[in-house]
C-alpha positions, -999 to +999 in steps of 0.1 A: +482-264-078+507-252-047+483-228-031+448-231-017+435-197-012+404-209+009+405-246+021+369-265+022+357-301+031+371-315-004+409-300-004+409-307+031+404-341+023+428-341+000+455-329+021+451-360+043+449-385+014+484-370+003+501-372+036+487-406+041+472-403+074+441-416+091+416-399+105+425-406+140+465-394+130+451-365+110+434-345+135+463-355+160+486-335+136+460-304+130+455-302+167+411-309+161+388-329+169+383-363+147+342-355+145+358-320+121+377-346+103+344-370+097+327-339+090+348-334+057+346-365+049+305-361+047+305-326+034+330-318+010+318-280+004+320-274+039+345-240+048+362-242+079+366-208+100+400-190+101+415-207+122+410-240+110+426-229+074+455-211+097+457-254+108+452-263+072+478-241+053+507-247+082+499-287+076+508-279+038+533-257+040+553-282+066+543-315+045+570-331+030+582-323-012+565-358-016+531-353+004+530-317-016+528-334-046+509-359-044+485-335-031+494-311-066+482-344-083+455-348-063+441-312-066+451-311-104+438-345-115+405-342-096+413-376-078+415-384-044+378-394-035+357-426-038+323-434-025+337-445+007+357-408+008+394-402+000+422-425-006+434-439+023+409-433+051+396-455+074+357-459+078+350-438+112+332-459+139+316-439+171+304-452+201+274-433+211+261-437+255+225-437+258+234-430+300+199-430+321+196-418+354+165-428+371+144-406+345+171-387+332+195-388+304+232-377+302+240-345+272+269-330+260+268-297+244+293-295+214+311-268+197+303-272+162+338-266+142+321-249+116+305-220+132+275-232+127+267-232+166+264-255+195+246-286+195+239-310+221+244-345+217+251-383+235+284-384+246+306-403+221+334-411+213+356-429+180+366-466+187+399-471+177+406-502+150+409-532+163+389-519+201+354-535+216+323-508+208+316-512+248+348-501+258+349-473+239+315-463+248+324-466+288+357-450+284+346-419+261+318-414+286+344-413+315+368-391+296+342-366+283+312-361+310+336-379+349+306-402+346+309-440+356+285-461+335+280-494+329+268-514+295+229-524+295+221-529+259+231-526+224+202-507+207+221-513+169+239-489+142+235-469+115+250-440+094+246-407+110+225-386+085+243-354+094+281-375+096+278-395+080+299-419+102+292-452+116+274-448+150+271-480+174+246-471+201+246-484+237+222-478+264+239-477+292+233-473+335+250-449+353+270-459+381+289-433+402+303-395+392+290-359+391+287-345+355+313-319+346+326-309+314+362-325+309+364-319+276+363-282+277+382-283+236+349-298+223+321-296+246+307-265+264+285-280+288+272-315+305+237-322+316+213-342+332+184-340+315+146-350+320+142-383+291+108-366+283+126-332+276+154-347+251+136-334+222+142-298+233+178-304+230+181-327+199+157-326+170+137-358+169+138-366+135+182-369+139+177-390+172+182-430+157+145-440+162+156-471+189+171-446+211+140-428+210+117-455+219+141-468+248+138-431+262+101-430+257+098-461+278+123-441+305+093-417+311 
């Protein structure tokens, strides 16, 4: 097969498996965030919106004779994917900032790349191989909210049951900078809000149950 008429999670996947790419180098090349990436990795049926198979079919049509067929194989053959996801990737780790003020906790609001919505979130960002969690976690923070914060406590990991990506959770203590949305490609917004109030924003039964009980103990 030469031609995808509509691109989902699973072809998508396939694609990046047959140019050879990371996820980090992958959504460099599309011009996207690495969280859409991770998100076809954990659901293969998902259907981007237009413009994301505009990204998708100009990837193809500029890989080169080699990367298009491997990717025929692929597609034809039905390989590509293993339990861990597709040939080739790396396992995603995130660094997710638990960042209290006083009685408050720092938000992001996210666009969601599938047109589902927005949804609002920890800041976080993906650790690079071979980088410390904490650094990531303190310079993500920086980079996506201008908030200084400082590591106070590792509250543990898990799979995320929506991603499906490796989260490493931090609470952390703010130190110095006013909250302003410097991500403006991914995020909407940036928030202080109330630690009693965080289930307004994010569903309780996706927060990872430590981060709940250190916010409880906020109040």
């Amino acid at each position: 097969m030469d031609v995808i008429e509509l691109w989902n999670g699973h072809y998508a996947c396939l694609l990046q498996s047959a140019l050879r790419l990371t996820n980090e180098q992958y959504a460099a090349q599309l011009g996207i965030g690495v969280r859409t990436v991770a998100a076809w990795h954990s659901d293969p049926a998902v259907v981007p919106r237009k413009e994301m198979q505009q990204l998708l079919d100009t990837a193809h049509e500029k890989a080169a004779p080699a990367a298009r067929q491997r990717f025929a194989l692929l597609v034809g053959r039905g390989r590509g994917t293993t339990a861990a996801g597709p040939v080739g990737a790396q396992v995603l780790r995130v660094a997710i900032a638990v960042v209290i003020r006083e009685d408050e906790v720092l938000l992001v609001c996210r666009r969601d790349d599938d047109a589902t919505g927005l949804t609002w979130q920890f800041p976080a960002g993906v650790i690079k191989p071979g980088a410390r969690a904490e650094t990531a976690t303190v310079r993500e923070t920086l980079d996506e909210t201008g908030v200084h914060c400082a590591i106070r406590q590792h509250l543990g990991n898990r799979l995320h049951p929506i991603t499906g990506v490796l989260c490493e959770y931090f609470l952390c203590e703010y130190l110095a900078g006013q909250a302003t949305n410097s991500d403006a490609v991914e995020n909407v917004d940036v928030m202080w809000v109330p630690t009693k109030a965080v289930t307004r924003f994010i569903p309780a039964d996706t927060i990872f149950p430590p981060v709940l009980v250190t916010l409880e103990g906020q109040t």
